[in-house]
C-alpha positions in Angstrom: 74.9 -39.8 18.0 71.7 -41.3 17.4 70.9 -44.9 16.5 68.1 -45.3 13.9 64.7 -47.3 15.2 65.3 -50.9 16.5 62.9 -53.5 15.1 60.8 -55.5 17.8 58.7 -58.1 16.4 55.0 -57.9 17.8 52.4 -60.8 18.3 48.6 -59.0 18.9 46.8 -61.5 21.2 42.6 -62.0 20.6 42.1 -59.6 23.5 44.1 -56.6 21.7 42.3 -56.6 18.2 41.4 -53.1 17.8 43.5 -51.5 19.8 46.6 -49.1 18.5 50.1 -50.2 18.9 52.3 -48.5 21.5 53.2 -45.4 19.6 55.6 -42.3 20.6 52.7 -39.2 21.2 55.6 -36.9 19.9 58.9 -36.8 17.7 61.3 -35.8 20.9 59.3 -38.9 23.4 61.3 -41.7 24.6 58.6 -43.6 25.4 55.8 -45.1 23.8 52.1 -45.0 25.2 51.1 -48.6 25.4 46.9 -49.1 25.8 45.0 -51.5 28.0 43.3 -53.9 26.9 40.6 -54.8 29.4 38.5 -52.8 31.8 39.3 -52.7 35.7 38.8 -50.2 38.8 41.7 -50.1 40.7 40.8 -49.8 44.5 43.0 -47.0 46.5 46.1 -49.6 47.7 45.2 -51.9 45.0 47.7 -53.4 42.2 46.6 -55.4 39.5 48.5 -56.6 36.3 46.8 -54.9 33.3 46.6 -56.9 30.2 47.8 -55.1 26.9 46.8 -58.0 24.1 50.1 -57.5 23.1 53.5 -60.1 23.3 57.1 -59.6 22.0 60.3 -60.7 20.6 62.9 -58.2 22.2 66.2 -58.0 19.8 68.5 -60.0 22.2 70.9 -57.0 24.1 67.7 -55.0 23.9 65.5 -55.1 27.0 61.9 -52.4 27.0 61.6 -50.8 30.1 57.9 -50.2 31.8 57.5 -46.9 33.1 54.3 -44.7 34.7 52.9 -41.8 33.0 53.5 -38.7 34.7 50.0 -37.6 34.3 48.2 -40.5 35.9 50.9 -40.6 39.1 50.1 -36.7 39.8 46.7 -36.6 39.3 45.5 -39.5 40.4 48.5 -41.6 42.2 48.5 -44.3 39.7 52.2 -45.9 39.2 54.1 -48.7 38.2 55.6 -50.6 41.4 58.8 -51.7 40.3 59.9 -49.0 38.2 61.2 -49.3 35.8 59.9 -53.1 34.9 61.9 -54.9 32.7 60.7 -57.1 29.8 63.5 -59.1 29.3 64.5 -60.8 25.5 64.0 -63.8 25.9 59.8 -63.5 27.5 57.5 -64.4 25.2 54.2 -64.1 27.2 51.9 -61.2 27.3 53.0 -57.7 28.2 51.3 -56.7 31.2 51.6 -53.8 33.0 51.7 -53.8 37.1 49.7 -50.6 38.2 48.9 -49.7 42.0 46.7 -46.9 43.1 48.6 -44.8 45.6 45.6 -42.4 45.5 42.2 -41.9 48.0 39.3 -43.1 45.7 39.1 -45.8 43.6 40.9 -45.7 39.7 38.9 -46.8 36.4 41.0 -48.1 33.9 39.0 -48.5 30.4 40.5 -50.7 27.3 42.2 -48.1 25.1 43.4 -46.5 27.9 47.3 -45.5 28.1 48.2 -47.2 31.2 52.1 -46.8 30.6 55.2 -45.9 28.8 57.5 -48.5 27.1 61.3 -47.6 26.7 63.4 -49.7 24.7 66.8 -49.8 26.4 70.1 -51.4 25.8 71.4 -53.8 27.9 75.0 -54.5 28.9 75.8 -57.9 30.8 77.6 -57.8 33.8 80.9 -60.5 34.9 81.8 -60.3 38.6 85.5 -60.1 39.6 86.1 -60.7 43.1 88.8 -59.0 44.6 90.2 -58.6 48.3 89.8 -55.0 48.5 88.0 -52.2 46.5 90.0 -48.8 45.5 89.3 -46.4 47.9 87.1 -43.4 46.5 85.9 -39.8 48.2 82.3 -41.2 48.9 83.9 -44.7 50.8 81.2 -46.1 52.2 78.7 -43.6 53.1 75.2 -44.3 51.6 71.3 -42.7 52.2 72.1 -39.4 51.8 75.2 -38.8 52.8 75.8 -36.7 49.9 73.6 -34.2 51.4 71.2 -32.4 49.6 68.3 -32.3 51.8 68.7 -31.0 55.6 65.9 -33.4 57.1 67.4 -36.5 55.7 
């Protein structure tokens, strides 16, 4: 079943005149490109928080999600550190987008550049129950690839 569009209220800072809002490049995406809003060169093992000109008012139970673009992390090692990175519902500051540069030379980033994807995403809150035990399952406690799956792990 799908839900219709969510509305997400959108403040354009001084530094983001001119710019297109994030926008899906195709019916079927799940993300929306968002651009960058200031010109930097990224060094090879360099991060740096790109400014978008952009801030928001997440629905509360809505978080959006800050992905890389596939294109940019294959072709040039440009990702997002802590992927996914959340932009919780209650931040009102500017969007900015964490970017490293995994790759061997250095990375220019241009304003109007997509830098990123933004997913909106539902969140569900979590209440801990402590117990003495946990149920017993297949897996137990086996972890880091103890599924298999790989023969050098």
């Amino acid at each position: 079943m799908t839900q219709g569009p969510v509305a997400v209220a959108l403040k354009r800072l001084p530094h983001g005149e001119g710019l297109a809002l994030p926008h899906y490049a195709t019916a079927g995406a799940a993300g929306m490109d968002v651009l960058a809003a200031e010109d930097v060169t990224l060094a090879p093992g360099a991060r740096h928080a790109v400014a978008t000109g952009l801030a928001l008012a997440i629905p509360p139970g809505y978080e959006i999600q800050v992905r890389p673009r596939s294109g940019l992390a294959l072709k040039h090692g440009i990702t997002v550190p802590n992927t996914p990175g959340t932009i919780d519902s209650d931040y009102r500051g500017e969007l900015k987008v964490i970017l490293i540069n995994h790759g061997s030379e250095p990375f220019a980033i241009v304003r109007g550049d997509r830098v990123a994807q933004l997913v909106l995403a539902p969140v569900t809150q979590a209440t801990w129950h402590e117990v003495a035990e946990l149920d017993d399952t297949a897996r137990g406690s086996g972890g880091f690839g103890s599924t298999g799956g790989h023969e050098r792990l």
